[in-house]
C-alpha positions in Angstrom: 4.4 -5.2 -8.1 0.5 -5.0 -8.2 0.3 -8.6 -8.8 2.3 -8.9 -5.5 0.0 -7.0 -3.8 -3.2 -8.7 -5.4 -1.7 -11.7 -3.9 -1.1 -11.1 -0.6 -5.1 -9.4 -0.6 -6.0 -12.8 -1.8 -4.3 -14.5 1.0 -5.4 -12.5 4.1 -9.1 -12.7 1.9 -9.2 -16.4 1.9 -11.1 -16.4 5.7 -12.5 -13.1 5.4 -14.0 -12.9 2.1 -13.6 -16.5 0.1 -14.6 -18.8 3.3 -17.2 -15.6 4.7 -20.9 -16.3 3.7 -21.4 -12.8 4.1 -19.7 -12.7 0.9 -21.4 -13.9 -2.5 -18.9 -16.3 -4.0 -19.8 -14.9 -7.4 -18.3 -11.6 -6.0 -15.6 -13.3 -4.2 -12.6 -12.0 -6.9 -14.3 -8.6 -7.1 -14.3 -7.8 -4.0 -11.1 -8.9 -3.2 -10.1 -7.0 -6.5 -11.5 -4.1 -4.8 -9.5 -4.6 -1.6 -6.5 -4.3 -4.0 -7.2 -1.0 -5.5 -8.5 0.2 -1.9 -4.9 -0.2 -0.5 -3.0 1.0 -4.2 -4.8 4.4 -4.8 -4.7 4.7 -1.1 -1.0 5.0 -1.1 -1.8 7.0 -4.5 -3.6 9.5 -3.1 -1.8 10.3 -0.2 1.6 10.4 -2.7 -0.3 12.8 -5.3 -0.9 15.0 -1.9 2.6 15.3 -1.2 2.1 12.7 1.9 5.7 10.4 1.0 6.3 11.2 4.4 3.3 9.4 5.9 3.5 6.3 3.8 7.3 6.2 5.0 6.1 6.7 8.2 4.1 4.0 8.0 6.4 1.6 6.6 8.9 2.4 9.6 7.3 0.4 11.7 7.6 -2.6 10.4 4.3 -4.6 10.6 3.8 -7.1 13.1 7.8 -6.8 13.7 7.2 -3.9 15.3 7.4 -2.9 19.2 3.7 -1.9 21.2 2.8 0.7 18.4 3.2 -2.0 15.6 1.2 -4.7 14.1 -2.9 -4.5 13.6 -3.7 -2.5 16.5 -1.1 0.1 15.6 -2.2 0.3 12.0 -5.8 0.5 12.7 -4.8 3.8 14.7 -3.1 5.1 11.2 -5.4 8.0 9.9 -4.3 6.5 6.2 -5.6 3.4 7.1 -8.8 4.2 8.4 -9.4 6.5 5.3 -8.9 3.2 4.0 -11.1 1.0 5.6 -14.1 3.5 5.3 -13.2 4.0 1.5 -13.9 0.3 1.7 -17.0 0.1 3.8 -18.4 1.8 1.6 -17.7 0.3 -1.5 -18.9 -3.4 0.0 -22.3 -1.7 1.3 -23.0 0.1 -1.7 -21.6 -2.1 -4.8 -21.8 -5.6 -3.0 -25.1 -4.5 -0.8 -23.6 -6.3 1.9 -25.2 -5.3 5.7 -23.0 -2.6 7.1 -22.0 -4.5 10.3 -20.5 -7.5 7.9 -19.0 -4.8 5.7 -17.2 -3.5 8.9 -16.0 -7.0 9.7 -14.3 -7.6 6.1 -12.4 -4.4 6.2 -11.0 -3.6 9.3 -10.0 -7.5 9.0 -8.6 -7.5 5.7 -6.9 -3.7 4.8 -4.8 -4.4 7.7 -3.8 -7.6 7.7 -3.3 -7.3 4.0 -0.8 -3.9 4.7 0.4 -5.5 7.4 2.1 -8.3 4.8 2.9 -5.6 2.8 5.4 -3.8 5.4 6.4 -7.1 6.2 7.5 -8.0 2.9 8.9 -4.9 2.1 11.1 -4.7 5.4 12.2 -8.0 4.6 15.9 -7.8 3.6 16.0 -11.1 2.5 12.8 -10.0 -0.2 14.3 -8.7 -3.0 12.1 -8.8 -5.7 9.3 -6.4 -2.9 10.8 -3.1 -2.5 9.5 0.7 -1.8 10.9 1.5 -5.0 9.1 -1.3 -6.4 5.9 -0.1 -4.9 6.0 3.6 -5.4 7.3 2.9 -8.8 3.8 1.1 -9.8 2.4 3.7 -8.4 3.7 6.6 -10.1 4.0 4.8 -13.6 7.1 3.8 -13.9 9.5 0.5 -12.8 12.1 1.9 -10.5 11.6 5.9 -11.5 10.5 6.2 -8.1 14.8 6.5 -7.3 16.1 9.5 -7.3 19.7 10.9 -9.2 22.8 9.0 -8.8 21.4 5.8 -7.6 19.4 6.9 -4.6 17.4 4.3 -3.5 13.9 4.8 -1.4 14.5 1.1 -0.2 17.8 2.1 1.0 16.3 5.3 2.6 13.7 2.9 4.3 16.4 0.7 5.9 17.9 3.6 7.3 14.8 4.3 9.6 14.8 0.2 10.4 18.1 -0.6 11.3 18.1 -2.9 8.3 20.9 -1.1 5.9 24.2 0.8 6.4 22.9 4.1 7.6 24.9 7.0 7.1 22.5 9.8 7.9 21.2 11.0 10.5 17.4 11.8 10.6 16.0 13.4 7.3 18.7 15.3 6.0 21.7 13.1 5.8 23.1 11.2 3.6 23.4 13.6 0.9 19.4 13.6 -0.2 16.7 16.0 0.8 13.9 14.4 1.6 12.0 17.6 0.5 13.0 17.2 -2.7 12.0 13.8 -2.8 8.3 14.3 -1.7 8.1 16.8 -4.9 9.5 14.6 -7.1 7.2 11.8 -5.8 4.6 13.7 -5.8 4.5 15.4 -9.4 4.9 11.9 -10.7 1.9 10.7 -8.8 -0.1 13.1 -10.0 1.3 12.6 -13.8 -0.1 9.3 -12.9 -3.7 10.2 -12.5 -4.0 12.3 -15.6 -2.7 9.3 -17.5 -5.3 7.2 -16.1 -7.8 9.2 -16.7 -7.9 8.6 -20.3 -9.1 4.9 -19.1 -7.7 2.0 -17.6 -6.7 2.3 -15.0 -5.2 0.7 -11.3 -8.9 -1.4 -11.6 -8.1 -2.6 -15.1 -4.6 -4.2 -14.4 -5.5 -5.4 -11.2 -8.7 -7.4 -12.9 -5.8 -8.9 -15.2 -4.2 -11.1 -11.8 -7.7 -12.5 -11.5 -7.5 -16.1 -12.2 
């Protein structure tokens, strides 16, 4: 799933950081490398916080399929998403020494747009292979781990909050889950997730290994 992610990074970059001369083309993987694990231990933090709730949140609206609170504009309102445009700000200005002004440009151009695709992809039903299992899952080390008992599904849990599955709850506590539950499940294994990181590696490490 991170190479999925890498990928659609790399094609919102392709104006705003591969064609930008603000950009050093020697840095031009790096950076957009960078953008990647911006976005991924975003979503990381927030879960090891016990914040499922916001990312699902997030992911309810659909992208640029959404109404008047959708799309760019309604994600560039998203506190997560601002924590991740500054988080990446600063890495451009201070790793890349890029002029803060052109550093502002790149982000709030390319975090969005690149979550933007992400929702997108994921709230396609015709997408597969890109799921919110999928994506949690990378996240909290493991393939699908990220579904609960008896074949609970966060995809299907998504869809009920889109219209795009057969819903049979009704807000958070139908269904026959508890989305309580859930969030501590999610967020122990997020947090399992850092301490095995920290022995080295990494998000940065695998995300380097897309980079052709």
């Amino acid at each position: 799933m991170l190479d999925q992610i890498f990928n659609i990074v790399k094609q919102f970059g392709q104006d705003t950081v591969v064609d930008n001369p603000d950009v050093p083309n020697e840095h031009n993987n790096e950076v957009l490398a960078d953008a990647t694990k911006t976005i991924t231990s975003g979503f990381q933090n927030v879960l090891a916080g016990g914040g499922f709730q916001n990312i699902l949140d997030l992911f309810k609206g659909g992208g640029s399929n959404a109404g008047s609170g959708g799309g760019i504009s309604g994600l560039l309102k998203n506190p997560m998403v601002t924590m991740m445009v500054g988080y990446f700000i600063s890495k451009l200005v201070g790793k890349y020494k890029m002029a803060p002004a052109s550093a502002s440009n790149v982000a709030n151009s390319l975090i969005p747009n690149a979550l933007n695709g992400i929702i997108n992809q994921t709230n396609d039903p015709n997408n597969a292979g890109f799921t919110l299992d999928g994506l949690i899952g990378s996240l909290t080390g493991g393939q699908q781990e990220a579904s609960g008992s008896g074949g609970f599904s966060l995809q299907n849990l998504l869809e009920q909050f889109t219209g795009g599955g057969n819903a049979d709850a009704g807000g958070n506590s139908g269904g026959g889950f508890d989305l309580q539950d859930i969030i501590g499940g999610l967020t122990q294994k997020a947090q399992g997730s850092f301490e095995n990181q920290s022995g080295g590696g990494g998000l940065m490490d695998l995300i380097k290994g897309f980079i052709k």
